[in-house]
N, C-alpha and C positions, 0 to 999 in steps of 0.2 A: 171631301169633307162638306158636309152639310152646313150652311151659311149659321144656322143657330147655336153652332158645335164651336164659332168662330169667340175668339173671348179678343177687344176690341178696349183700347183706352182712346179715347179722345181728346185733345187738348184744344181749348176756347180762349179765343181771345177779349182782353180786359174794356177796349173798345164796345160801344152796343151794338153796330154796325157788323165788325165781323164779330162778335157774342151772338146775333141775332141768327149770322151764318152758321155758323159752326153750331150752335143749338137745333137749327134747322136739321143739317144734315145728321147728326146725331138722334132727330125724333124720328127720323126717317130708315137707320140704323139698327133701331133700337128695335123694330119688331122682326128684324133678322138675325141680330148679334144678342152674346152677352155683351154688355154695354156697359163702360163705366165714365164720367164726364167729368175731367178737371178744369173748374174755372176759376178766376180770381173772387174772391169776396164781394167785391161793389158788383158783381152779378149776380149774384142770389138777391141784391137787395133793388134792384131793379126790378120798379112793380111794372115798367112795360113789356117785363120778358119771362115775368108769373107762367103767363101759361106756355111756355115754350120748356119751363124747367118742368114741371109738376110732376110727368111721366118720369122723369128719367132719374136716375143715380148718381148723384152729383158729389160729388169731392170738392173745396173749395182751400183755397189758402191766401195769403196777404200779400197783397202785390210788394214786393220792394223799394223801398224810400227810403230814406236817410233814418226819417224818426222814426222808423218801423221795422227795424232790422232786425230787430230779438225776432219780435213776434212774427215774420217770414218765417225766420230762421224754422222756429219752431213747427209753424202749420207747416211748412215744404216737409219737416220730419215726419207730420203723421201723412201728408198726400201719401211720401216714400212707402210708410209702413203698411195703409192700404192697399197701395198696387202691387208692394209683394205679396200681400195675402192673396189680391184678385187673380195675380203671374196672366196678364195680357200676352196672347202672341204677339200681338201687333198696337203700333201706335201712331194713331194719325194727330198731326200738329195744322190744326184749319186754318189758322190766322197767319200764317206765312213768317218772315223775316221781320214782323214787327215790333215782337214786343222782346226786349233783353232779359225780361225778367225769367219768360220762359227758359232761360238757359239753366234757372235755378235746379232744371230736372236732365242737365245733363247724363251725368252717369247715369241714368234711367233709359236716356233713350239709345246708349250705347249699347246695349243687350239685347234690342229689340228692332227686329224689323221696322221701319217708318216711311209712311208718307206724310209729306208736307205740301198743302194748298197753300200756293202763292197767286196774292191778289193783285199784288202791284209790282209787277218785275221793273220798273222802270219807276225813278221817281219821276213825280207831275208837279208837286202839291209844293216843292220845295227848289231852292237851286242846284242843290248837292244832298246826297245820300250821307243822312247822319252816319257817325263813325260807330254808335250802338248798330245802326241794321248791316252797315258794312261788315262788324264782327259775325251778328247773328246771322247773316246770309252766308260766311264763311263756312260756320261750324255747320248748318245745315243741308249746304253745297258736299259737305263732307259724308255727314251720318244718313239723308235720306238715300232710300233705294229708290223710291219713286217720288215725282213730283206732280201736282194736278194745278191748272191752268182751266181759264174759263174760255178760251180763244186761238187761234193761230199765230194773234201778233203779241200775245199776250207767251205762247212758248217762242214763238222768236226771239222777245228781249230777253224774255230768261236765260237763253243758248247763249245771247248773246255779254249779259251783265255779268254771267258767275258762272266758273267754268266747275262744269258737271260732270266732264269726263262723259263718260257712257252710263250716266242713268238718266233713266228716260224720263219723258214727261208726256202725261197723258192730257187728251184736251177735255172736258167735262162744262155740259152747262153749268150756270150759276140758277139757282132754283127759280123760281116765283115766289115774291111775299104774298101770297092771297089771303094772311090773317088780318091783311089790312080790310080786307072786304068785310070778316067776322066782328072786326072792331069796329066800324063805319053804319052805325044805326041810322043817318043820316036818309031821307025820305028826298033823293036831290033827284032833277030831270034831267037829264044830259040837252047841252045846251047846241046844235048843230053848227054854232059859228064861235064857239070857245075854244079860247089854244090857250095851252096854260107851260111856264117856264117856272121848274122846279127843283129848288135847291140850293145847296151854300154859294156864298159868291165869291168864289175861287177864282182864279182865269182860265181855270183848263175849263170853265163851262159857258164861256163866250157870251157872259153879262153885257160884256160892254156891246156887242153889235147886235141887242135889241133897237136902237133906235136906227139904225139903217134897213133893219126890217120890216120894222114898224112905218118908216116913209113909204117904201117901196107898196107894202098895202093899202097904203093911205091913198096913194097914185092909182089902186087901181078902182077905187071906187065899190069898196065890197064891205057888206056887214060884217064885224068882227069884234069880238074882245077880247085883249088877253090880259090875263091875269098872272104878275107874277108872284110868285109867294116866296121867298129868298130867306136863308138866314144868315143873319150880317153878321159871318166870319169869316175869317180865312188865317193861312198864317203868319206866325208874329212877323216874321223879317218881311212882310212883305210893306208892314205900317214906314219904314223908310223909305220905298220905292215911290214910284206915278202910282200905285195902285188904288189906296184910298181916297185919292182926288178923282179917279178917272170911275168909280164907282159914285162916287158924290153927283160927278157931272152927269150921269147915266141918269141917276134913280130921281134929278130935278127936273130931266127930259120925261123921264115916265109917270113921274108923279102927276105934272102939268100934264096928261094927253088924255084926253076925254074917253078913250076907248082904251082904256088902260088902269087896271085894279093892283094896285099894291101892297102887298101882305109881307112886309119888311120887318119877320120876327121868326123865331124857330116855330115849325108845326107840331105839336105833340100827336104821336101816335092815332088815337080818337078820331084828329080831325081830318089828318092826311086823305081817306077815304073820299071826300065830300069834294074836296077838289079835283080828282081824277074821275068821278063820278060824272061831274058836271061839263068838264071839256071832251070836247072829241078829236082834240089835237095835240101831244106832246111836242112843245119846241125843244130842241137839240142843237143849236148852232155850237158845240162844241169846239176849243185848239186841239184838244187832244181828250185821250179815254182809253181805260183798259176796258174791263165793261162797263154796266149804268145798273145801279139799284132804281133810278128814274125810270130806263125803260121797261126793268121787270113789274116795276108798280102797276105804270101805264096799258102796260100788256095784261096785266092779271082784269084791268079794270073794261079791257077791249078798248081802250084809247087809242088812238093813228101814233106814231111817232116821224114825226118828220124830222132828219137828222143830217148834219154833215158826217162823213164815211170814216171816221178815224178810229184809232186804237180796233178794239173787236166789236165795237157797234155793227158792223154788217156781217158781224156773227149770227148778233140777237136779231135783226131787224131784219127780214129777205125781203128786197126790193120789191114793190106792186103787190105783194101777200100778204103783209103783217105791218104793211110800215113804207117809208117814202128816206130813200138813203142820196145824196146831192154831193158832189166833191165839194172836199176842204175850200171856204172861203168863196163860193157861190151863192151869192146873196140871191141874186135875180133867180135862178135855178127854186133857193128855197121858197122865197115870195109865190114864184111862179106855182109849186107845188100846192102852198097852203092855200091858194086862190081855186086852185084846179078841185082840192079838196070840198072846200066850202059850197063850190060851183054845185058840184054832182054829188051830192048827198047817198046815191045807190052806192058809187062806188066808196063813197066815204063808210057807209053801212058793212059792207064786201071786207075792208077792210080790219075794220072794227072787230068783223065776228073772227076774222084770222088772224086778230091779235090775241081775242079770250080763247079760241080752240089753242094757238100754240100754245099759250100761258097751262093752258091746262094738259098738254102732252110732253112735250118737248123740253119745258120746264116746272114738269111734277115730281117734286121732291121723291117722290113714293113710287115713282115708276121707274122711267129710262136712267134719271141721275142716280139711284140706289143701287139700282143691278149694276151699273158701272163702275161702283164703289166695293160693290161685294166683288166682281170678277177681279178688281185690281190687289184686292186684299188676297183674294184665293192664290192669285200666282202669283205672289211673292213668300206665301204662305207653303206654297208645293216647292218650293226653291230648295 
């Protein structure tokens, strides 16, 4: 069967993050399959994902809430009434075990072949696996045929979280954002001695042991700025723990340090560009990580990432080629790295350009990850 002969539903998740995914993969889909895209409503109305939807086919319905119940009820009845018209062979679920509401399409996805991309086989973000994902990771442990993983460690905990029995799980990059490059008007010079630490201030992203890093360079006597740009959330159970104090204590060390820029607010789409632009080192001190939407940004932009080795970071990142990978909890290791970096500018350059060539092969949406989605579709399809 010929890949355009393939009739394909996609399911999106209500998050922008994976919305952003799973629109992604679907634009990339879309000039090989018939294609049809069900998302939840607040993504159509997402002007930062305009142009991610415009091409495509999109089906949309009301997320599930208490005071919105009729009205699910009802758009889940026309999503139904369309996809029987469309009769997909196949259905892929991009957003993994996250969201309950997609179960609203259960009996839908009983009839039909499925893959499911799971992003985060292991919780990080929390102390325990809400009893929502624990059900939805159930039913889906049950109906999918295949599963897609962005890593090695990433199908380990899956084997290991939710018994699969014998369906397999394929490993699959996670693409490159390079529409950040298209949206980034930004006229920035890349700064030869900028490291930039990017993103929510969770603990699986090792906020707090900027300032032992931050000494550690200070010692060594070397030009340096980093900038970090953070946005001040995380989750709710965490406001009872040390957490928000031990964040407090952090960002009054960072604030106070002369070679230190803090951008302690969400970045909107627009600007993320400007910063990845301007440094030529992704810091990583990461606890833990399934992949990084950080270092695909980083990569797209030919930025270094320097990284502690956890979760499938030394998926995305091969050592001395695209990136600088340090075991867990080696502080001197990483200093040592960013120093070595800043030092030898060739090899800093060397580096750079084998972050933008992989960004552009290895994780092009249009290339190697598409054909992998069509072959995984064909054989379950020839089944």
């Amino acid at each position: 069967m010929k890949s355009k002969e393939q009739k394909i539903v996609v399911f999106v998740g209500a998050a922008q993050g994976l919305a952003r995914y799973g629109l992604s993969i679907a634009n990339a889909l879309n000039k090989h399959t018939q294609l049809k895209v069900v998302v939840p409503s607040n993504i159509t109305t997402d002007t930062s994902l305009t142009s991610l939807l415009e091409d495509l086919q999109v089906i949309s319905y009301e997320k599930l809430t208490g005071s919105s119940f009729l009205r699910t009820i009802i758009s889940v009845i026309r999503v139904y009434y369309q996809l029987i018209r469309f009769n997909p062979q196949l259905v892929h679920e991009t957003s993994g075990a996250t969201y309950f509401s997609n179960l609203l399409f259960l009996p839908f996805f009983l009839f039909k072949p499925m893959v499911v991309t799971e992003h985060e086989p292991v919780e990080r973000h929390q102390s325990k696996i809400s009893f929502k994902k624990r059900i939805t990771s159930y039913m889906y442990s049950h109906l999918a045929n295949s599963f897609i993983v962005h890593g090695p460690f990433c199908k380990e905990m899956l084997n290991k979280n939710i018994n699969l029995k014998n369906t397999p799980v394929h490993i699959i990059h996670h693409g490159a954002y390079n529409f950040y490059r298209l949206l980034s008007k930004d006229k920035v010079e890349r700064n030869w001695n900028e490291i930039l630490f990017f993103g929510s201030l969770r603990p699986d992203k090792g906020f707090e042991h900027l300032p032992t890093l931050i000494d550690l360079l200070d010692m060594a006597s070397i030009p340096f700025t980093l900038v970090v740009a953070c946005n001040p959330e995380w989750p709710e159970e965490l406001n009872s723990t040390k957490w928000p104090s031990l964040v407090e204590k952090t960002m009054e060390f960072l604030q106070s340090h002369p070679k230190v820029v803090v951008e302690n607010r969400f970045i909107p789409d627009e600007e993320v560009g400007r910063y990845f632009k301007r440094a030529s080192i992704i810091l990583l001190p990461y606890n833990s990580a399934t992949q990084s939407g950080v270092v695909t940004i980083g990569l797209t932009f030919g930025s270094v990432p320097v990284a502690f080795n956890v979760g499938d970071l030394g998926y995305m990142i091969k050592h001395q080629y695209n990136g600088i990978l340090v075991d867990k909890g080696d502080f001197n290791q990483m200093a040592e790295s960013i120093i070595a970096l800043i030092n030898d500018q060739s090899d800093m350059k060397k580096l750079s350009e084998n972050a933008l060539n992989y960004s552009e092969t290895a994780l092009n949406w249009n290339d190697e990850i598409v054909e992998k989605h069509l072959q995984l579709y064909q054989q379950l399809l020839n089944k």
